[in-house]
N, C-alpha and C positions, 0 to 999 in steps of 0.2 A: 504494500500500500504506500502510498507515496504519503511527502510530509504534510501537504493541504488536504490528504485524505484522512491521514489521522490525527489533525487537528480537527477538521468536522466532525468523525467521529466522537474525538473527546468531548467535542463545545454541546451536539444533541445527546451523548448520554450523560452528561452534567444535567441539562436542560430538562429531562426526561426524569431524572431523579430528584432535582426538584417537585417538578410537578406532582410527582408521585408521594414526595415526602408533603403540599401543600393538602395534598386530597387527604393525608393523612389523619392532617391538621384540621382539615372542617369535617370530616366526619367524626371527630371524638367533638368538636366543639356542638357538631348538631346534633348527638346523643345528648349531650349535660345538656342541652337547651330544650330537647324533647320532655326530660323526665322532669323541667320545672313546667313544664307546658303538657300537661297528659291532654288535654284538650284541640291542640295544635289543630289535628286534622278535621274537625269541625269548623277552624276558622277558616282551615285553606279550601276545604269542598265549598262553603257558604260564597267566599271570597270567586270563587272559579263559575259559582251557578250565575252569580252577580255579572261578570265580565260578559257571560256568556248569554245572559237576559238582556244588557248593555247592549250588545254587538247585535241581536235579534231586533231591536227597540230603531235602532239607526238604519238597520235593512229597509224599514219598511216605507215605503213611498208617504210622503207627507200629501195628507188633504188641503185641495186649492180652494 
């Protein structure tokens, strides 16, 4: 492998293991926020019905 090959090599599995050590980082953060929030998934379904009765509301042709 030549030397600009494994410098990109090194720079994307640095880059990769980052990423992987950040994914690390928000799923333990989105566990501890889950278990002060045992409700969560009621506000995100409500939150989703809402966007989704929104986006139905603006489809519909306005009376002239």
């Amino acid at each position: 492998m030549s030397q600009e090959g494994k410098v990109d090599y090194l720079l994307f599995k640095n880059h990769l293991e980052h990423e992987l050590r950040q994914l690390d980082i928000e799923e333990k953060q989105q566990a501890e926020i889950a278990s002060l929030i045992p409700f969560s998934r009621a506000i995100i379904d409500l939150e989703e019905a809402a966007g989704e009765w929104n986006r139905s509301i603006q489809l519909r042709p306005r009376p002239r």
